[in-house]
N, C-alpha and C positions, 0 to 999 in steps of 0.2 A: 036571634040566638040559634033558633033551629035552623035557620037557613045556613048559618055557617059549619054546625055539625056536619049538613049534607055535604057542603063545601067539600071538606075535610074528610070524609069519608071516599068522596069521587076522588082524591086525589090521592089516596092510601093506595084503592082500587087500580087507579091508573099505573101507580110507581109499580104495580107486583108485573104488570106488562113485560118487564126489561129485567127481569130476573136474569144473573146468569148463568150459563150450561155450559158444562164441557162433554166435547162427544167422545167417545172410546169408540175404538183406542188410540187416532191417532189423526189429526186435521189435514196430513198427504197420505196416500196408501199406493203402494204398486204391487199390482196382482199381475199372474200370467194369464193371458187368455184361458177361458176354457176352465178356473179354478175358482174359488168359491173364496167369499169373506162375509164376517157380518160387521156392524157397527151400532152404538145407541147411544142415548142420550143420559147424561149422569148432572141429576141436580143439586144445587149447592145447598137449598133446603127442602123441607119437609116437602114434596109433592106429590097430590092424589092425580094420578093419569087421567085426564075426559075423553080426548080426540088427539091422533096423531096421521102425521101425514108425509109423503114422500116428495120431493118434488127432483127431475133430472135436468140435465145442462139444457137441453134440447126441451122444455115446460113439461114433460109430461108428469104429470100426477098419479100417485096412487095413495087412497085412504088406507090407511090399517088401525081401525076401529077395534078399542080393545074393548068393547065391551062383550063383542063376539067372540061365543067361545073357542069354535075350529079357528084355527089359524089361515090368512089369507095365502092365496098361491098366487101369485102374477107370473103366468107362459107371455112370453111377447113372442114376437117372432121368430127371433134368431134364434129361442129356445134357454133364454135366461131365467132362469127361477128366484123369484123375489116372494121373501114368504116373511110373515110379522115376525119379529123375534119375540116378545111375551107379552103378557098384556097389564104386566106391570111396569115395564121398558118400553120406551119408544123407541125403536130400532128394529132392523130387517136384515136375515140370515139372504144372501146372493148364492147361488151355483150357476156354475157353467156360463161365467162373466165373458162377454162379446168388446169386443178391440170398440167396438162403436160407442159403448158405453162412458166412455174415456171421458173428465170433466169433473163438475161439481154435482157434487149429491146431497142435498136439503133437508134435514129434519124438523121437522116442526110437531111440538108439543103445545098441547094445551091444556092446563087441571082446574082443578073442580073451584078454585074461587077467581076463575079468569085469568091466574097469570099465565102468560105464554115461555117456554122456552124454543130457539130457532137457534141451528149450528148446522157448520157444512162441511164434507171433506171431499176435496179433490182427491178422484181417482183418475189412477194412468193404470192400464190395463196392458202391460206388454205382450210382446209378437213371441207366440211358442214356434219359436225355428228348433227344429225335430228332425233331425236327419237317420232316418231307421240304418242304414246301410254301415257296416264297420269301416273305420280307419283303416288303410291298411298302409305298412311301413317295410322299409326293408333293410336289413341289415348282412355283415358281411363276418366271415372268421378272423378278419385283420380289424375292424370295426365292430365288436358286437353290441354294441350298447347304440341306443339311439332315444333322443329327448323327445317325449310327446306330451300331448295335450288331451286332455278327456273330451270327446267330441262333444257338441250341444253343450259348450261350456258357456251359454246367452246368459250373464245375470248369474255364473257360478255362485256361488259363497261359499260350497263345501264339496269335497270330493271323497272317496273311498273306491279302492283301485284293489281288486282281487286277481291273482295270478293265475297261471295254467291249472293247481291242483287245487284251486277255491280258496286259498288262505290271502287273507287279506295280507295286501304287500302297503299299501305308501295311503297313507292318510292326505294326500292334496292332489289338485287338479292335473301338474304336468311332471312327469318324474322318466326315471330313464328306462325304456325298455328293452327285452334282450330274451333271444330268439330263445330256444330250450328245443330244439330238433330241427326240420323243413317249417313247422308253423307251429305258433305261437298265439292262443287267444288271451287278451287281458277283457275283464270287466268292468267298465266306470260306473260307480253309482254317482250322479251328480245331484247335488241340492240346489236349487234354482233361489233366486230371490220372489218372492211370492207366491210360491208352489209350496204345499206343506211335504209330499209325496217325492222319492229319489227316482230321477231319468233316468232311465239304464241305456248303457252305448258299449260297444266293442272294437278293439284297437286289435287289427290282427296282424304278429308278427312274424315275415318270411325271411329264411334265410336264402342269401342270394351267394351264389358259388362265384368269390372273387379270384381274379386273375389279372395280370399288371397287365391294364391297358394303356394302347397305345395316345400318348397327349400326342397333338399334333396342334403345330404352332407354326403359323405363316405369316409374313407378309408383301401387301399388293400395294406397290406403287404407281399412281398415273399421273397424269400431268398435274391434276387439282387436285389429289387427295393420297394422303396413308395409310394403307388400311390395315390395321391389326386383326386375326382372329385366333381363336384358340378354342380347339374341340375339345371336351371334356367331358366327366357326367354331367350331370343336370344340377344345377340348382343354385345359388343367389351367385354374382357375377360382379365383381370391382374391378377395375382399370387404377394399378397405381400408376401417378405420374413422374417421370425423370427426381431423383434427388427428393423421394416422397414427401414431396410438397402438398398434394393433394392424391382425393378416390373419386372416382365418378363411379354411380351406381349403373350397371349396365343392364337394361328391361327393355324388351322388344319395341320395337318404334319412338324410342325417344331423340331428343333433338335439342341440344343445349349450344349458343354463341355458335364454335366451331368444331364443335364435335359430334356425332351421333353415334348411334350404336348400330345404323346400318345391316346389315343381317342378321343380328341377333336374334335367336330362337332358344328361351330356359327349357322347355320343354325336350329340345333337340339336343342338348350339351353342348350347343354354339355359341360363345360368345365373343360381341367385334366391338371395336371401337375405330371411327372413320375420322379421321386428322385433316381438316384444312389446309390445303398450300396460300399461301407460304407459311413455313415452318418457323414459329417462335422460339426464343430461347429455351422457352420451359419444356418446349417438346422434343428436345435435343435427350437424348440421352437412353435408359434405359428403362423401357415399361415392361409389367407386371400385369396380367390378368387372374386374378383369382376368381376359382370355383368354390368356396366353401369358406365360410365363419372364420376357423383356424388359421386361414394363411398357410396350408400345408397341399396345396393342390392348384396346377394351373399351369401359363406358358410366360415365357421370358424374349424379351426382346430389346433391338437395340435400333435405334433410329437417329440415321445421318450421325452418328455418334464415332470418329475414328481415331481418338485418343488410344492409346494402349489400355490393355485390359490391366490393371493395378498389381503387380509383382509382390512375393512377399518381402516383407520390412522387420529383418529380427532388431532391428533396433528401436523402431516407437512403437512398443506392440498397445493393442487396446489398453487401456486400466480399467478393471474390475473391485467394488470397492462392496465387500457383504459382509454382514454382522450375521456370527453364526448361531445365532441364539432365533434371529427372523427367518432364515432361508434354510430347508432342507435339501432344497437338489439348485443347480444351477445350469443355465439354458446357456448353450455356447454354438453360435452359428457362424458358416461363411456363406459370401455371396458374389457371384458374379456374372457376367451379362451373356450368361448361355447355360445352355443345358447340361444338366452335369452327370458323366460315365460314375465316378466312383468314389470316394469321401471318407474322410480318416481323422481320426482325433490322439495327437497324443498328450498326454497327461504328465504330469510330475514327477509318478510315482511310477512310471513304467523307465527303465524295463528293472527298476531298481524290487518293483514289489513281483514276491514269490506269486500273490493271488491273483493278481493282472487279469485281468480281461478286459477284451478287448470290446470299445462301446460300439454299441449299432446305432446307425442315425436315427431317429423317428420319420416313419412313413415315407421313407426315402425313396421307395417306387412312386411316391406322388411328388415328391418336393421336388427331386432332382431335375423336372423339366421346368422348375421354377428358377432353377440356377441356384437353389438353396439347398446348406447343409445344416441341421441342426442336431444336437447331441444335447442328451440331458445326463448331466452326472450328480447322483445321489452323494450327498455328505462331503464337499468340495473341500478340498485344499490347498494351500497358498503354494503358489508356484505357477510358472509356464505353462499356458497350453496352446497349442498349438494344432491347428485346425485346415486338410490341406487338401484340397479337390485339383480334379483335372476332365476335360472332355472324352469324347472319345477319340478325339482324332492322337491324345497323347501331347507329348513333350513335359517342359520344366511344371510341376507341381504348383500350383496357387495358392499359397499359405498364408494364413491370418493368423498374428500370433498375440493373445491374450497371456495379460500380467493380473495372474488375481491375488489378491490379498486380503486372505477371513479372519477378520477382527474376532479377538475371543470377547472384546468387551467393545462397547458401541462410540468409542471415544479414544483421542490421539492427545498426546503434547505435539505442539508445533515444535519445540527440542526436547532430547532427554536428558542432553546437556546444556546448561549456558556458561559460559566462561564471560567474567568481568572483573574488570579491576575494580580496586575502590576508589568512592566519589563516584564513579557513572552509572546511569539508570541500565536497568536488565527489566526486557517484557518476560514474562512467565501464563502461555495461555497455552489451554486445555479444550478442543475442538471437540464436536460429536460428527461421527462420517453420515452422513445423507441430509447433516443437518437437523439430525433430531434434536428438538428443545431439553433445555433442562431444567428440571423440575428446583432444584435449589443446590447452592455451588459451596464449597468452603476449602479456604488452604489452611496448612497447618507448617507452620515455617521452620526451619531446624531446632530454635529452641523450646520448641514447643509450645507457642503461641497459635491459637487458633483466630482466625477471619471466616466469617460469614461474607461471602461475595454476592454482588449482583449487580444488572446495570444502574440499579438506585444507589450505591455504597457512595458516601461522600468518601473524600478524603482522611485518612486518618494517619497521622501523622507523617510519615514516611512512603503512605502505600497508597494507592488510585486504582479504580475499578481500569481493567485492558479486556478490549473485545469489544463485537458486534452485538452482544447481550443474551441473555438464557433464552432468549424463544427463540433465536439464531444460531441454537449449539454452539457458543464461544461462550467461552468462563475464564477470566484472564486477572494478573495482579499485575502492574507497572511500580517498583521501585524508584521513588526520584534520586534517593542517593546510595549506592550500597555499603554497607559497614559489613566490620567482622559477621554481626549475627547474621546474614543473611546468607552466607555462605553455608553447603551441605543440602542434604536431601528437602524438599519442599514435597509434601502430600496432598494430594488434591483427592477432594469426594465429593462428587456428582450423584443423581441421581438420573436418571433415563428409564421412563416408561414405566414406572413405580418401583425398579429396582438402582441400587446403591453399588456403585464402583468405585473404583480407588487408583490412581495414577502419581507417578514421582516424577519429578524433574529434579537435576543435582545442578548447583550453582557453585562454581570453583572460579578462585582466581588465576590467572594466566600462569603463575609460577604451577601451578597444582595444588599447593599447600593451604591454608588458611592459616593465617598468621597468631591468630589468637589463641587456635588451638593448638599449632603443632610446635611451636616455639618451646612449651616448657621436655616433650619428649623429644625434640630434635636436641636440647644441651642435657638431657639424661644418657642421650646414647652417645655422644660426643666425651662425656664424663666417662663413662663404663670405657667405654674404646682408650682412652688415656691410660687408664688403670691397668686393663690387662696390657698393655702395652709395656708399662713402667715394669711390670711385674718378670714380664721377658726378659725385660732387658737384664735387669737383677737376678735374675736365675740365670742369663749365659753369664754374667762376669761370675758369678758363687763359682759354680760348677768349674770355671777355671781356675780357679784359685785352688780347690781343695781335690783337685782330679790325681789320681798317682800316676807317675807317667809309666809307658808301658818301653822296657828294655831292651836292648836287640846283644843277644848276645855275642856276637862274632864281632861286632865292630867296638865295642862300647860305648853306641851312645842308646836315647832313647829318644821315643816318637809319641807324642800325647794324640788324642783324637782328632786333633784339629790341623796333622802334618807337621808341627813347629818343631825344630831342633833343639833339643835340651841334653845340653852334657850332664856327668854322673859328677857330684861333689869327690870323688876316688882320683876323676881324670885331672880334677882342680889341683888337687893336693900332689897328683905326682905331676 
């Protein structure tokens, strides 16, 4: 019996071993170099501390014995400071954490009736990349604004950006800056991931005195190769190809199937692209180098390409299709395979509007050696425009002629009339332009009967869901046989984009009339018209009968109103 007690007691003993512990605060941590964390051990029960112990990836050990009351320091080499955290916690406050340290870090506790608790947390110790020296940017009087980046943004989380007179400007890492004289200093506080303390960095902003330079755009043929280049400012560099099929990214030394970029220098404002003989279809035609993001900077070119340059066409002009409720300005360009002297836009409303002015293209000292004219007009209107460049050498004008038309509401009938006799079906659909879905559809049919549409609608009597369905912007009813009622105005209500519209279609039969209704007013007026009619005629016979005739005295006779000859009863008698 006693032997089993002990048993049983050893085995109480044993189980407290495997107690378990979670460690604070957290089983991964990432610190920056050079920055401090602490971490320790939190028990599930009741536990008196005896002995605690450190172990690192690499075995080294350190005690931190709490019964000691100073607190331990562990200096290592690299100058990491590892010190107890209390000596009722098992855990240790780190400063000035080393890249080397990187791995797993081992607590182990032990308390006072043998149980042990043992937890670990992998630390990553990241690279403080620190760069002291300011950003520096430049920007221009045609260009002021420019997009930056808080420098030593390694492991951002948070930014705070102060302007030239110390007031805090933009609460996040990259925001646009913009010059305020010759120079311009901003301040980044950045917050790092594992650094409790804000990196400070300076972004300094110069204005640079702009003047239309010159683009210079060549090309070098030889036996085996074409060579494009195009001189510019500096900075990122694309090759459109013929019928912009494709971009190739243009970066010093590169070399892709049949092409390279051959001289290219970003640094330089040189950018080439070198073409393989023989020349494929797709390199037939008119290439584009861009200097910049926007597409508003770069050279134009045309290669083995001797089709005529495309003439204007007032008869298929583009279609422009904008719901004015989405679009506040509209972008209208031309384009063509040379560089362009001078660029015009006419509008709808000229020369008919008193306020007329006249649009200036956007950044047209940069476009124009692009072959590109673009124009942005605020608060567009439906009608012609017309768009119309030429070189410098002169001659006939190169016009491109755009048809826009600004939807006040985001949705068409495909007729606004339908005409159908009776017995044959009539489709009745209700389109949205870009294809925006709709949210739920309903007609409302001349007598006032309402349907709920959709592409689910079975059949109901007479009427069949028409169209490609609401998530395909079509809302449509098909009539299989039409009768009187269906003739006259049909009301459609759509929804789009969480807002409700409303559209008609009139449904008439081929005569114009509807029979059922106009039948009983077509023999009320056909009545009325009899009557006064009959009433005419009754009052010219009255009025002859009872008229006195009027007498001529010299001759004797007399002449009523109507020229007829009437003798006097005087001339009877004698």
């Amino acid at each position: 019996m006693i032997k089993l007690i002990i048993i049983g007691l050893l085995l109480v003993i044993s189980t407290k071993t495997n107690v378990e512990s979670v460690i604070f605060p957290n089983k991964q941590m990432s610190i920056v170099k050079n920055q401090g964390f602490f971490m320790y051990i939190v028990h599930q029960s009741t536990f008196k501390l005896e002995k605690c112990s450190l172990k690192l990836e690499d075995g080294t050990e350190f005690d931190l014995d709490p019964k000691v009351k100073e607190p331990f320091i562990y200096n290592t080499s690299e100058g990491v400071l590892i010190q107890r955290y209390s000596q009722n916690e098992c855990g240790v406050r780190v400063k000035n954490v080393a890249q080397s340290l990187s791995g797993k870090w081992t607590l182990t506790a032990q308390g006072d009736r043998g149980s042990v608790d043992s937890d670990s947390v992998f630390l990553e110790v990241l690279s403080n990349k620190l760069d002291p020296s300011p950003l520096v940017v430049t920007v221009t009087d045609e260009n002021p604004y420019r997009r930056v980046k808080c420098p030593n943004n390694y492991a951002a989380k948070h930014c705070r950006v102060f302007d030239h007179n110390g007031d805090e400007k933009k609460d996040q890492c990259d925001f646009y800056a913009q010059s305020f004289g010759n120079e311009t200093l901003y301040e980044c506080r950045t917050m790092r991931w594992g650094e409790m303390q804000e990196t400070q960095s300076f972004i300094k902003v110069l204005m640079e005195e702009e003047h239309e330079k010159e683009v210079k755009g060549k090309i070098i043929e030889t036996d085996t190769h074409v060579i494009l280049t195009c001189q510019d400012y500096s900075g990122l560099c694309r090759a459109e190809m013929p019928h912009k099929t494709r971009q190739l990214l243009l970066m010093d030394g590169l070399l892709m199937d049949r092409y390279s970029t051959y001289d290219t220098q970003i640094n330089k404002g040189r950018c080439s692209i070198e073409i393989e003989k023989p020349l494929r279809p797709e390199d037939i035609g008119t290439w584009r180098i861009y200097h910049s993001e926007k597409d508003d900077s770069g050279c134009v070119f045309r290669v083995h390409d001797d089709s005529a340059v495309p003439q204007s066409n007032s008869r298929n002009p583009k279609q422009i299709e904008i719901w004015q409720n989405n679009v506040n300005a509209l972008t209208i360009e031309c384009e063509v395979p040379f560089p362009i002297d001078y660029c015009y836009l006419s509008t709808p409303d000229f020369p008919d509007n008193e306020n007329y002015t006249s649009l200036i293209p956007d950044q047209f000292f940069k476009s124009k050696f692009l072959g590109i004219c673009r124009f942005t007009i605020k608060n567009p209107i439906s009608g012609t425009y017309v768009c119309g460049v030429n070189n410098i050498d002169g001659g006939e004008d190169i016009q491109t002629y755009y048809q826009v038309k600004v939807f006040q509401v985001p949705a068409h009938s495909s007729f606004s009339q339908v005409t159908s006799g009776k017995g044959k079906s009539i489709d009745i659909l209700v389109k949205t332009i870009f294809n925006y879905p709709i949210g739920y559809c309903r007609f409302m049919m001349p007598n006032g009967q309402i349907h709920g549409v959709s592409d689910k609608f079975r059949m109901e009597g007479n009427l069949r869901y028409y169209g490609k369905g609401l998530k395909y912007g079509e809302c449509g009813v098909q009539v299989l046989k039409v009768t009187d009622e269906y003739y006259g105005v049909w009301k459609a209500t759509i929804q789009v984009e969480g807002k409700e519209y409303h559209l008609e279609v009139v449904v008439t039969n081929p005569s114009g009339f509807r029979t059922a209704y106009v039948a009983g007013p077509i023999l009320a007026v056909v009545a009325i018209s009899g009557i006064v009619l009959a009433y005419m005629i009754y009052q010219k016979r009255y009025r002859r009968t009872v008229r006195r005739p009027r007498y001529d005295r010299t001759v004797g006779t007399s002449t009523d109103d109507y020229g007829l000859d009437n003798r006097s009863e005087a001339s009877h008698e004698s």
